[in-house]
LOKOLGU-988651 format. One record per atom (N, C-alpha, C): x, y, z. Coordinates in steps of 0.2 Angstrom, whole numbers, plus 5000, padded with zeros to 4 digits. Example, Ala and Ser with C-alpha at 12.3 -4.5 7.8 and 13.67 -1.06 7.14 Angstrom:
BEGIN
506649725039506249785039506649845039506449895035506849955036506450005039
// end
This chain:
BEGIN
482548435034481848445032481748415024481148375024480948365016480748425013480948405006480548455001479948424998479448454996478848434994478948404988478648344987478848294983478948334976478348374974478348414966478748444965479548474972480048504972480748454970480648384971481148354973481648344966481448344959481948344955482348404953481648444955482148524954482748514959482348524965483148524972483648484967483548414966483948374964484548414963484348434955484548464950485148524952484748574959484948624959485448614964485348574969485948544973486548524971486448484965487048474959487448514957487148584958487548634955487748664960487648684967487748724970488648724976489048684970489648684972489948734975490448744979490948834978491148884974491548814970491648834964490948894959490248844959489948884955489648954956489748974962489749024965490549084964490949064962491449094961491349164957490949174952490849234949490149254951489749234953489049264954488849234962488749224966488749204973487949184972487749264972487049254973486549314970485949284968485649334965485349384970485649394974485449474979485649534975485249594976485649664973485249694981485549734984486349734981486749684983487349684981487649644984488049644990487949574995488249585001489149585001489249595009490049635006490549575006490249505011490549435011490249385010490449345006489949295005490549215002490349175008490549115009490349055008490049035000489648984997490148925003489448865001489648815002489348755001489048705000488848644997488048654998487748624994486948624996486748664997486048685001485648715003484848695009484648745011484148725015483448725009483148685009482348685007481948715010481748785007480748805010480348765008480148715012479448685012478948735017478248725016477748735021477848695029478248635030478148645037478748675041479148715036479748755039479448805044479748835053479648855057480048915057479948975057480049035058480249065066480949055070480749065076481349135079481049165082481349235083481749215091482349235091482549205098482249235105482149295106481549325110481249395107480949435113480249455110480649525105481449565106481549585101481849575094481749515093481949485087481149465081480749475087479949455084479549495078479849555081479549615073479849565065480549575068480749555063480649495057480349425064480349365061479849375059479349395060478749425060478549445050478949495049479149555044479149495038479949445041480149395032479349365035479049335037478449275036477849325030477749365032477649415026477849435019478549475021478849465015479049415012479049355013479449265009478549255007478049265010477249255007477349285001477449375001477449404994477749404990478349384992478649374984478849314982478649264987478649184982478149154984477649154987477049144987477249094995477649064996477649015003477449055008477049045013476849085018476949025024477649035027477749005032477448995041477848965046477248985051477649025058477449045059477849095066477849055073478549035074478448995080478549025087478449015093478549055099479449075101479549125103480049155102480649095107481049085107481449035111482249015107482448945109482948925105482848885098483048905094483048865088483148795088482648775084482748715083483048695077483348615074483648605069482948575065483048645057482648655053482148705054482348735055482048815058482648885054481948915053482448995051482549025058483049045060482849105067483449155067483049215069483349285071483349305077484049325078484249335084484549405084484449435090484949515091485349485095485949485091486749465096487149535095487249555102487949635100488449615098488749525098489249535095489149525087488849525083488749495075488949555073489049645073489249675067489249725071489949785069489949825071489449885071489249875065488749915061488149905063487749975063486849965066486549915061486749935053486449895048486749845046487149805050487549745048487149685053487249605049486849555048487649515046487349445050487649385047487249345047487349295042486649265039487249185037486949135042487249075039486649035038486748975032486248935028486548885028486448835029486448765029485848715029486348655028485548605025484848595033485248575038484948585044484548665046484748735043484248775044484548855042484148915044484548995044484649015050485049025051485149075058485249145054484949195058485049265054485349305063485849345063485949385068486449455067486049495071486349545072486349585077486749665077486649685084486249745085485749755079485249785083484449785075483849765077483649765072483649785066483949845065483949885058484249825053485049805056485249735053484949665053484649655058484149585057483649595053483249655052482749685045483249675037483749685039484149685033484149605031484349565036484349505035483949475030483349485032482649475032482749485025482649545023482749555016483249515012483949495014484249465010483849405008483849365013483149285011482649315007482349365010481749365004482149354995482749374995482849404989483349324987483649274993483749214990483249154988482649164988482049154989481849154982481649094979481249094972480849164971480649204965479849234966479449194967478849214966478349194961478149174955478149144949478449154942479249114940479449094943480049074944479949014943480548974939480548894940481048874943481448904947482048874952481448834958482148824960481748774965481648814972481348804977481148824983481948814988482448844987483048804992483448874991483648894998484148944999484748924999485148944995485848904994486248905002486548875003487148855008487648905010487948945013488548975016488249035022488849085021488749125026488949185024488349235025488449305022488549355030489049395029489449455031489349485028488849545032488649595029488449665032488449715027488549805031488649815026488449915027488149935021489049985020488950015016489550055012489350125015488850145015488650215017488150205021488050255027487350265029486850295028486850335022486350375019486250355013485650305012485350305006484850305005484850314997484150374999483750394993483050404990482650394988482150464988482150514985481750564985481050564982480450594983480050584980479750674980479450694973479250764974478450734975478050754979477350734979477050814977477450864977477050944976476950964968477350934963477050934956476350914954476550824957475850774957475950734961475450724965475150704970475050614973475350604976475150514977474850514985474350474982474050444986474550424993474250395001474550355003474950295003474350275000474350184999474850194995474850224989475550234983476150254988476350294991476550314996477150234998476650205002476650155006476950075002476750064996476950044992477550064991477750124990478550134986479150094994478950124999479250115002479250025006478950005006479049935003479549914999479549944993479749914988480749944988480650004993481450044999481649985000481049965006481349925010481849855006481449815001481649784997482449784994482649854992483349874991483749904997483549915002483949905008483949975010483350035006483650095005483550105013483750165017483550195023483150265026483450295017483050375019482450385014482050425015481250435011481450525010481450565006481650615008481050655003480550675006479850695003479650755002479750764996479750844995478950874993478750894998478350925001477950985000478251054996478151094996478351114991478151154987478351204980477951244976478151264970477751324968477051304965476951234963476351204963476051164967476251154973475851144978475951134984475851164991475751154995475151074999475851014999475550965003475550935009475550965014475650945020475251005026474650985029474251005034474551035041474651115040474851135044474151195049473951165056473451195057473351265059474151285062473951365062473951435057473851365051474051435044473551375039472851365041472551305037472451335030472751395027472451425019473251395016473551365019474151345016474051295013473351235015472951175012472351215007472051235010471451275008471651295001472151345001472151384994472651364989473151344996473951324991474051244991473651214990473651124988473451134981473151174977472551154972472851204967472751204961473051234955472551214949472651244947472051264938472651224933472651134931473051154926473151194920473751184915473851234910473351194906472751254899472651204895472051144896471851114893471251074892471351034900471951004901471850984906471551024913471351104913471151144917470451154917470151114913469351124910469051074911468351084916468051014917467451004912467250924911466750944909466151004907465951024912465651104912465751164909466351144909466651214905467151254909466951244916467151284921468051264922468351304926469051294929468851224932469651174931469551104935470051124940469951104946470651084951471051034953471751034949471951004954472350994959472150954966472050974973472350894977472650884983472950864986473550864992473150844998473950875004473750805008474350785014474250735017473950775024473450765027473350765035474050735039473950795044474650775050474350705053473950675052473750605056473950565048473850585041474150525036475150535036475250585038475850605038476050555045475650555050476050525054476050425054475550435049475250355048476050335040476150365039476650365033477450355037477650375040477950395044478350345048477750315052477650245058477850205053477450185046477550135042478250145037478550185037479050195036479750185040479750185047479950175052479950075054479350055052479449985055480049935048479849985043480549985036481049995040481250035045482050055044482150095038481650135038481650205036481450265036481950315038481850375040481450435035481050455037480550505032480750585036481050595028481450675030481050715024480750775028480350825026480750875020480450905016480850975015480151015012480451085016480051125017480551185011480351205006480751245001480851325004481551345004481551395006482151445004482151505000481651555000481251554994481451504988480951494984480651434983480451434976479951394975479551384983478951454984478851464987478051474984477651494977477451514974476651494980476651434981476151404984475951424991476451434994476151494999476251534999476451574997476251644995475451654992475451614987474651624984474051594991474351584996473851575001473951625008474651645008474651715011475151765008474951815005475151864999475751895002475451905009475951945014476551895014476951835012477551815014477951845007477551875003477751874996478051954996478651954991478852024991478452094989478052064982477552134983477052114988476852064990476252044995475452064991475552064986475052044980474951994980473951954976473751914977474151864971474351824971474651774965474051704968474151674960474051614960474451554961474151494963474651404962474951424955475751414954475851394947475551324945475251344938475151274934475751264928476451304932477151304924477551264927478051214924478651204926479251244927479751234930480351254929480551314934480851364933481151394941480651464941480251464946479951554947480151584951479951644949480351684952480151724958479751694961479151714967479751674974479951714980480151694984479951734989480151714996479851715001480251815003479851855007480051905009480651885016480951925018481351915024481151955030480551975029480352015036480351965043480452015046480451975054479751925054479151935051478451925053478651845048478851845042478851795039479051735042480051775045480251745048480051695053479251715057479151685063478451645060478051665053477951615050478451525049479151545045479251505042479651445049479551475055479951435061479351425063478751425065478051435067477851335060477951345055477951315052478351235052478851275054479451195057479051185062479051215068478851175076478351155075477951155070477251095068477551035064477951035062478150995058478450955060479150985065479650945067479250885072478750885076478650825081478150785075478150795070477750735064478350705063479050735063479450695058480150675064480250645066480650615072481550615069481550615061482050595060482750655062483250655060483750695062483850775056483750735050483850805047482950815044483150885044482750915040482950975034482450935028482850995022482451045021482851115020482651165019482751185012482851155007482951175000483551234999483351294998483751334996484051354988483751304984484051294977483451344972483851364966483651394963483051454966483251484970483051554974483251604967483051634960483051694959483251764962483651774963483551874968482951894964482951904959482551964956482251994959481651974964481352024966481452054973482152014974482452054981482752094980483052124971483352174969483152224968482352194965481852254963481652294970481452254975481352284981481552334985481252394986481752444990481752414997480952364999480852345005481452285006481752245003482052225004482952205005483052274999483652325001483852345006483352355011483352385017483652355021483052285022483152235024483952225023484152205019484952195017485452255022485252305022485652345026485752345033484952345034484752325040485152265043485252215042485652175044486452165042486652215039487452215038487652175034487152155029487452105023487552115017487952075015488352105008487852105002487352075003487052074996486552024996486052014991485551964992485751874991486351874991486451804993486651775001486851825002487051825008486251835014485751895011485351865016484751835015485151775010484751685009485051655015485751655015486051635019485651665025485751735027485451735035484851695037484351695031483851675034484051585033484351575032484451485033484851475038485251525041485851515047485351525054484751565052484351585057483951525059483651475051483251425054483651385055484151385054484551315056484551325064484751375067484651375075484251365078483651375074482751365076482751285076483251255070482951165071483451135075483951175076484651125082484351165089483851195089483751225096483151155098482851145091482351095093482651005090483350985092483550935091483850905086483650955081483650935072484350965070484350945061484950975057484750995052485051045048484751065042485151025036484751005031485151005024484751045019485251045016484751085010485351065003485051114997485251104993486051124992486551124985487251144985487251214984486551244982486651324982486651364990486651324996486651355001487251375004487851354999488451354999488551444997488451454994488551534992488251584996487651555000487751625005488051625012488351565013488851555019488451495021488951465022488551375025488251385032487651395035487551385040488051325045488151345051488851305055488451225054488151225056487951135056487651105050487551135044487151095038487551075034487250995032487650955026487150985022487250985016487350975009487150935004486650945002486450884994486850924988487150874986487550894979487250894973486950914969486550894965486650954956487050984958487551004952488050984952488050944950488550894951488850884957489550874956489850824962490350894965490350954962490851024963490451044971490151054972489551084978489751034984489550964983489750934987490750914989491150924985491950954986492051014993491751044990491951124992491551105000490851085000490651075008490851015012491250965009491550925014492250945015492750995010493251035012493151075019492551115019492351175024492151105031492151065029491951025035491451015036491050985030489950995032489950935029489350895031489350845029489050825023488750785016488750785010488350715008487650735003487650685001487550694995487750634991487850654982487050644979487050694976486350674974486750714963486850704962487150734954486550724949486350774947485850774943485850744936486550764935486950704929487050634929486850624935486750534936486250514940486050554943485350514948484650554949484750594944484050604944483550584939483250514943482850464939482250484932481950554936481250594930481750584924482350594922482750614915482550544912482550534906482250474902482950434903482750364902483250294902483350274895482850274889483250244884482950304880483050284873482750324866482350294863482050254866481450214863480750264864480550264859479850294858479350294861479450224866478750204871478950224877479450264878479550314886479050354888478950374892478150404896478650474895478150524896478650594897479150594902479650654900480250664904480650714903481150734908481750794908482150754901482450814900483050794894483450754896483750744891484550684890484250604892484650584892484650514895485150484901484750474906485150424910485150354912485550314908485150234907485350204913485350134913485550124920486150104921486550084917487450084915487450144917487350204916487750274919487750284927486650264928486650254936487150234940487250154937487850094941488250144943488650174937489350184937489550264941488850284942489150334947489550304954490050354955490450344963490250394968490250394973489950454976490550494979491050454981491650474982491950514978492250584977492550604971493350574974493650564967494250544967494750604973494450664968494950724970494850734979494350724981494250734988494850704992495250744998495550705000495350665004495950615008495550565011495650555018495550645020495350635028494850685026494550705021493850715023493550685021493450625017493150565014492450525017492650545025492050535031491550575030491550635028491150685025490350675023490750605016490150585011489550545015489150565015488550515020488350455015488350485009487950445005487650455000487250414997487050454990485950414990486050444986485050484984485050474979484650464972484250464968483350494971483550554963482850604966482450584959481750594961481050594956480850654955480750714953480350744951479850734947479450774949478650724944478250764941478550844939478250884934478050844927478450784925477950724918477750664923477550654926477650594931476650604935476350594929475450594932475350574935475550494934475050424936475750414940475550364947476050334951476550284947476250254939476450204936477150234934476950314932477650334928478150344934478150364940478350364944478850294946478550244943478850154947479150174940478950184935479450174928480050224929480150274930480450324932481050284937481050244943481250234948481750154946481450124943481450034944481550014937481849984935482549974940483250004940483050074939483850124942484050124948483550124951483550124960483850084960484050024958484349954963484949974961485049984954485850034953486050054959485550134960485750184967485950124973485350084973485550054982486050004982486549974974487149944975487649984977487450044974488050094977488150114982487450124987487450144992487650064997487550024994487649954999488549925000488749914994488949854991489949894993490249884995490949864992491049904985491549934984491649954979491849884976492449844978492549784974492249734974491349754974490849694974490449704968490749804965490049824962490449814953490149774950490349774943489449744938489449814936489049794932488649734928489049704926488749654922488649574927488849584930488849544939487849564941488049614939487449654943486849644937486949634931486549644926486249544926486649524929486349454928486149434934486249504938485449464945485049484946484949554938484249584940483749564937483549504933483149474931482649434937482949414940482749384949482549434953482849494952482249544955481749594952481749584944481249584940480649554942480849484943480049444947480049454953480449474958480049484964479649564961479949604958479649664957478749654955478849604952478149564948477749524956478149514958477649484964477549544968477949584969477549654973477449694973477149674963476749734963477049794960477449814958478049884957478049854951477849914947477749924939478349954935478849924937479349944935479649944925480149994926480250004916480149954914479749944908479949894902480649924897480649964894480949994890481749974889482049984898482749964895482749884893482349854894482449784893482049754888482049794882481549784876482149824870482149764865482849794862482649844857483149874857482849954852482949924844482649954841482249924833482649984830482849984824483050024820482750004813482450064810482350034803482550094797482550044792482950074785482850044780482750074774482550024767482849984766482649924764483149844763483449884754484049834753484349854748483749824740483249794743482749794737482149814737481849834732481049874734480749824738480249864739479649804744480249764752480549784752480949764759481249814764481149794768481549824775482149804779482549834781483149834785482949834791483049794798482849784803483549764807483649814812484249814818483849804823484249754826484149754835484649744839484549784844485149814846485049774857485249724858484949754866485349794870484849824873485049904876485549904884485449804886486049804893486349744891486349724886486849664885486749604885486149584888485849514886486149484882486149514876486149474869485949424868485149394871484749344867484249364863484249384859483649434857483149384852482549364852482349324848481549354844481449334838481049384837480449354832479949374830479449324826478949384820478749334814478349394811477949384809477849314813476949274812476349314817476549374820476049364824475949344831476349304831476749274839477049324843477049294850477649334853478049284853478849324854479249284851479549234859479649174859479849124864480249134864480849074868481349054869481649014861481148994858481348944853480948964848480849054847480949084840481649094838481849124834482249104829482549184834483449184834483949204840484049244833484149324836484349394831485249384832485349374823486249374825486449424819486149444816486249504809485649524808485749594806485149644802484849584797483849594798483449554796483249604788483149564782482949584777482149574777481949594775481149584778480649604772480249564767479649584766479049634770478949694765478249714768477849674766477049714768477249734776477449674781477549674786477749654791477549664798477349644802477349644809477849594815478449624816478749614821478949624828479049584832478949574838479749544839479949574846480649584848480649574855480849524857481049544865481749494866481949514873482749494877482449464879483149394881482949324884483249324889483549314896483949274900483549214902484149154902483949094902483349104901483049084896482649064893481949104893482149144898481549204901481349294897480849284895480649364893480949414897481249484896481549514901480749564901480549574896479949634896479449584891478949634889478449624884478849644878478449594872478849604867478749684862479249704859479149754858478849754849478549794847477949774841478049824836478249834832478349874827477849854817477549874817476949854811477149904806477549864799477849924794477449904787477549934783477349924777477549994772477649994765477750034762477550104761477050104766476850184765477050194773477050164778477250184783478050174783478350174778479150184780479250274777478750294774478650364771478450404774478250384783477950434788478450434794478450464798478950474805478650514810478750484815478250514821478950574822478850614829479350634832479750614834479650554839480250514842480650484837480350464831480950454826481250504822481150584823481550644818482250644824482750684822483250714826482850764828483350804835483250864836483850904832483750964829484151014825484750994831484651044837485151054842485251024847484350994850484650984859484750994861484551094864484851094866484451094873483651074872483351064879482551034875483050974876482550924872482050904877481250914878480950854884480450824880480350764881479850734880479150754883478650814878478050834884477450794882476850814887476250774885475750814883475450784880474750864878474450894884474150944884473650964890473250934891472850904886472350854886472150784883471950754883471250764889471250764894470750804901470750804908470850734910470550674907470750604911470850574905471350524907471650474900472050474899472250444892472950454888472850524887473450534883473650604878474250594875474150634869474850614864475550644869476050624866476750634868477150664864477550714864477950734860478750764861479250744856479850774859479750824856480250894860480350954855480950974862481151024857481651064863481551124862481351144868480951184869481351264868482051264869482551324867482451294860482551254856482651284848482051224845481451234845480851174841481151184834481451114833481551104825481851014825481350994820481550904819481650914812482150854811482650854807482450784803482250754797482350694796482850664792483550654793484050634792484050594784484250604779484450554772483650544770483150584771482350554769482650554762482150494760482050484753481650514751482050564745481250624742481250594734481350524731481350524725480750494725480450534719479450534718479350564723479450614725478850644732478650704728478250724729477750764728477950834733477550824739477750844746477650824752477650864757477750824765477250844768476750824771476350834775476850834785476350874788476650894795476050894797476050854802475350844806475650884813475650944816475650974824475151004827475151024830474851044836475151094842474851124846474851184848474751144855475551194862475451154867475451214872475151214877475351274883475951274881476451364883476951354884477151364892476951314897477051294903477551294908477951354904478951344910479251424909479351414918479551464921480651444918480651504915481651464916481851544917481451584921482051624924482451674920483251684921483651694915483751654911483651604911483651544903483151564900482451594900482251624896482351644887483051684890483251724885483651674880483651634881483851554876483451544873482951544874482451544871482551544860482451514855482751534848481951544844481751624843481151614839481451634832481351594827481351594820480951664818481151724814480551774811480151754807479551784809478951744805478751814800478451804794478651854788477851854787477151814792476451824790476251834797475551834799475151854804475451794809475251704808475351684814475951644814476651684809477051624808476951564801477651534801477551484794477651424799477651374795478051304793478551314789479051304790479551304785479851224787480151224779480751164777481151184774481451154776482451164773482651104771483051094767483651054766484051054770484251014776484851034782484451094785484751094794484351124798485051224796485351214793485751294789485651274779485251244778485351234774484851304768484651264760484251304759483351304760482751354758482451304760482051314752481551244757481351214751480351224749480251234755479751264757479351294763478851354763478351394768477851394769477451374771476951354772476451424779476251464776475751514783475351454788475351464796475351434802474351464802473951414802473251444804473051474813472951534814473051564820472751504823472351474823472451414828472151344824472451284828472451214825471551214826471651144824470751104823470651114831469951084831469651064835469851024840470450964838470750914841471350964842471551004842472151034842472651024838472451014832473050984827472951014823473351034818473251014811473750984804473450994798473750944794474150984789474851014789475051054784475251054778475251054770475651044765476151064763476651044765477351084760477451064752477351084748477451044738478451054742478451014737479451044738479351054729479951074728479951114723480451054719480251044711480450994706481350984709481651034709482551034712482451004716482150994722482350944730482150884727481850854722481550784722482150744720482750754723483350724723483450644728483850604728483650554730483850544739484250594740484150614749484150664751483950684757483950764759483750744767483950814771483950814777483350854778482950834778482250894779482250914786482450974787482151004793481751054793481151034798480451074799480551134805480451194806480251214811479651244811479551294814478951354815479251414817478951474815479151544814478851584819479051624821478351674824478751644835478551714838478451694844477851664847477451634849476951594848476651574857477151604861476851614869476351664869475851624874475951574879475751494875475751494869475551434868476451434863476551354859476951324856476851264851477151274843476951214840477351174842477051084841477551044841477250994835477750974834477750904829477550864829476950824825476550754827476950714825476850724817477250684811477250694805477850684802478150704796477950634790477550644784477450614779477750634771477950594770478450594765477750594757477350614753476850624749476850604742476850544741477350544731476850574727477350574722476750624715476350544715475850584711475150544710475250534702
// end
């Protein structure tokens, strides 16, 4: 087949290179990557009169799906020919039982004459499908339209990959829904694991209990954001109908992916209880939590509950077809099963040792209620401690210890480790991160995760199903922070879950994510900027009126190019090879190259001599760390709102070596936030400072143990805007020429908490 004339110098060019040899370190820009792959000369041309033919009618979903998918992501919209023998010059998919042993295995050969894709049973030929779309120019792209030439052998490393999403903090849409899973399908994920249910909100339409939608989808945010225009309480509210439930589901399914429910159980229950009081220990009215973090509200163990919480499966179970179903179990507080005399009873009454144990009964119980109806339980690693129900695997998710111990007992396991793949935690330390959990997990840590622990021996190794990355979406508003939270760590996760251990090597991997950075752009998925935008460091240049400028890139590109005219920076600005000396003020503009291509939007930093004297939050330390989050204000109800780090057990920022000669004093621009989080017994971590006035000081110190230098009394509450502007004088001794100024605030201050806008450096006048 010809390539279209506007194609032909490209093909030229690209067939010239498309040796064996040039494939010897990089084959192909597919992630993840396949587990054989057998380059060979040339390739086939997509042109528009290329034919699409499915070898009969079960092959047609499929062939059907790439004409589709090769439309979205590189704009060619091929044609669908009638099912039969292929012709020469033709893509065709075929189900052969002999091409793989595996359901999701595909052989995919390429030559200048055509593609045959085949496998033996659709999950694999959908696989295939996916791999083209991904040898496939984008859109945006200046390669040429030609699939390189060889033969890929192909199967996945695990059968469990997997993708959680909490919909019960904040709410998405179906479309959003529907989108993400697309964008599964694209990385070859299989499982959708949708969390469903929790202390803030009941989503999911169950018709014989309809106040579990009624009363428990809907919550009063904390804070401005709970106040509507009116004045009044605002709601917010959202559940899926069992008919959007089954319409997600279907469309999940024609993916080759499975949608597994979790229903929380015995905590993180606060959301039905406040719709039926009676499942609750005192059986008092409670409200939706509008807090994060762990409550201590959990479900009663009466017989009557009991035949709610099985009453509630059997509606459930025929929406969701797949084989497990998760029952959570994690972070259940006793407390109020120890307070209870009713529940002591309870414990006796059934001959069990103690209130861990009857968590465990009540989940050994539904486990026979879901294998009576076909199913398996998973649930979290704390359902190891009250005796593993006989059939339930296991999400590992404090770390990799939980899942050890249940694939030694003989249970099946998939790693989910909150130290590596739980995506909500921030990816870089760059200031333009959306809110998040503490720490950092970048996507070099993702990669590097193995799900196999060493120590495990290797006859229970079969154990491991697989591995997951989870979303929680307690900072996660908009569906955007969601795609930013996910993309592109996720492809990390689905290398792991795909690829050969001896296929996966990072920087292999880091040079084919840029080709699915543009399909990400052609479908759509709002993926991070941030790791791909080089971190900026700044510091006094060794002369007055100058600045000292670092650029660091955050995964190794190393082409970082940069401009101070106002431009964004091209391919043929001027290439960062040493710390820049820089006249103020200045506006600079930074972004990473691959071949010759922007990885993100350029990153923008506007400085000048008074604003080297100012620092937001994200640019102080924290004293400690020791529960650092990134939070957002309460308000406003719609829009932006500022962002701030603080650590929530020890609030105090630190500004490292300030320059205090000629200072006067520092001004502290803070603000006042709900204090929105339930932590149980971490509580008592908590570090409040004595406050020596009515609402608490400001205080500075030289060093976060150092002495201080000044005190400032807290006004019982900030401005109008919720802020206000505080002045510390420092006293003539600190006007030395460096110090470690650390701020905190004094006083217990729940239910609300100050945080830090920013710190201004004030020279004498």
């Amino acid at each position: 087949m010809t390539a279209r004339p506007s194609l032909l110098p490209r093909l030229a060019l690209l067939l010239s290179t498309l040796a064996p040899a040039a494939f010897a370190a990089n084959p192909l820009t597919v992630i993840p990557a396949p587990a054989q792959v057998q380059a060979a000369q040339g390739g086939f041309a997509l042109t528009p009169q290329v034919l699409v033919r499915p070898a009969d009618a079960a092959a047609e979903p499929t062939a059907r799906q790439f004409v589709e998918g090769l439309a979205r992501g590189s704009g060619l919209r091929l044609a669908l020919a009638p099912a039969g023998r292929a012709k020469k010059g033709e893509i065709a998919f075929a189900i052969d039982p002999k091409a793989s042993a595996s359901p999701e295995g595909y052989v995919l050969e390429i030559d200048a004459n055509g593609v045959r894709a085949r496998a033996a049973d659709p999950r694999g030929l959908f696989y295939a499908a996916v791999t083209l779309w991904q040898l496939a120019p984008a859109r945006g792209e200046t390669a040429a339209a030609v699939l390189p030439a060889g033969r890929i052998t192909d199967a996945p490393r695990f059968g469990w990959r997997g993708l959680m999403l909490d919909s019960a903090r904040h709410f998405q849409s179906v479309e959003q829904i529907k989108s993400l899973l697309d964008v599964m399908a694209l990385h070859k994920f299989n499982t959708f694991h949708w969390h469903l249910t929790d202390d803030q909100g009941w989503r999911i339409e169950i018709k014989r209990y309809p106040r579990l939608t009624e009363a428990g989808s809907c919550r009063i945010p904390a804070g401005d954001g709970g106040i509507g225009a009116d004045g009044k309480p605002a709601p917010y509210c959202g559940f899926y109908t069992q008919d959007q439930v089954r319409e997600v589901v279907a469309y999940a399914a024609q993916r080759h992916i499975t949608v597994m429910p979790e229903f929380d159980i015995p905590g993180h229950a606060t959301a039905a209880i406040s719709a039926y009081p009676e499942l609750g220990v005192s059986g008092k009215p409670i409200e939706v939590s509008n807090e994060w973090g762990v409550n201590t509200n959990l479900f009663n163990a009466d017989e009557s509950t009991m035949q709610f919480l099985e009453n509630v499966l059997a509606e459930m179970i025929p929406l969701f077809p797949g084989r497990y179903f998760h029952l959570g179990g994690d972070e259940a507080v006793k407390d109020q099963w120890k307070a209870s005399p009713r529940m002591q009873a309870r414990i006796k009454e059934l001959g069990l040792k103690d209130e861990e144990a009857l968590q465990g009964w009540m989940l050994k119980r539904l486990e026979r209620f879901l294998v009576s109806h076909d199913r398996l339980m998973i649930g979290w690693d704390e359902i190891i401690d009250g005796g593993l129900p006989p059939e339930a695997a296991v999400m590992s998710w404090r770390g990799t210890e939980g899942g050890l111990t249940a694939a030694r007992l003989g249970h099946d396991v998939v790693m989910v480790p909150s130290s590596d793949l739980y995506l909500d935690y921030l990816q870089t330390d760059s200031p333009d991160e959306p809110p998040g959990r503490p720490s950092n997990i970048n996507l070099q840590r993702v990669y590097a995760f193995e799900p196999v622990p060493a120590a495990l021996e290797p006859a229970q190794r079969h154990h491991i199903l697989g591995v997951q990355a989870n979303i929680w979406t307690e900072h996660s508003r908009s569906f955007a922070r969601v795609e930013h939270a996910l993309f592109p760590r996720a492809a990390a996760v689905a290398e792991t879950g795909w690829s050969p251990t001896d296929k996966r090597d990072f920087a292999d991997f880091r040079s084919r994510l840029p080709h699915l950075l543009a399909l990400y752009r052609a479908w759509g998925a709002d993926y991070a900027q941030t790791p791909f935008q080089p971190k900026v460091e700044i510091a006094p240049g060794e002369t007055a009126g100058k600045v000292r400028i670092t650029l660091t890139d955050r995964l190794g590109y190393d082409d970082v190019r940069y401009s101070t005219d106002g431009s964004a920076p091209t391919a043929a600005s001027p290439r960062y090879e040493a710390p820049l000396e820089l006249a103020l003020p200045v506006t600079l503009q930074a972004a990473s190259f691959w071949n010759g291509q922007p990885l993100a939007a350029p990153v923008t930093r506007t400085l000048s001599i008074e604003g080297l004297r100012s620092r937001s939050d994200e640019e102080l330390a924290q004293c400690t760390g020791k529960l650092m989050l990134r939070l957002e204000d309460d308000g406003p109800r719609e829009g932006p709102r500022a962002v701030f780090n603080v650590d929530i057990f020890n609030p105090c920022w630190e500004w490292k070596q300030a320059d205090l000669r000629g200072i006067d004093s520092v001004q502290v621009h803070a603000g006042q936030l709900p204090y929105y989080f339930q932590l149980a017994h971490d509580e008592s971590l908590r570090t409040f400072q004595p406050s020596h006035s009515a609402y608490g000081e400001l205080v500075l110190r030289d060093g976060c143990e150092g002495p201080t230098l000044a005190s400032v009394k807290l006004p019982a509450k900030p401005g109008a805007d919720g802020f206000s502007t505080l002045t510390a004088k420092l006293p003539k001794t600190a006007r030395k020429a460096q110090a470690d100024l650390c701020v905190y605030f004094t006083g217990d201050t729940r239910p609300t908490m100050w945080v830090l806008d920013r710190m201004t450096l004030v020279p004498a006048k």
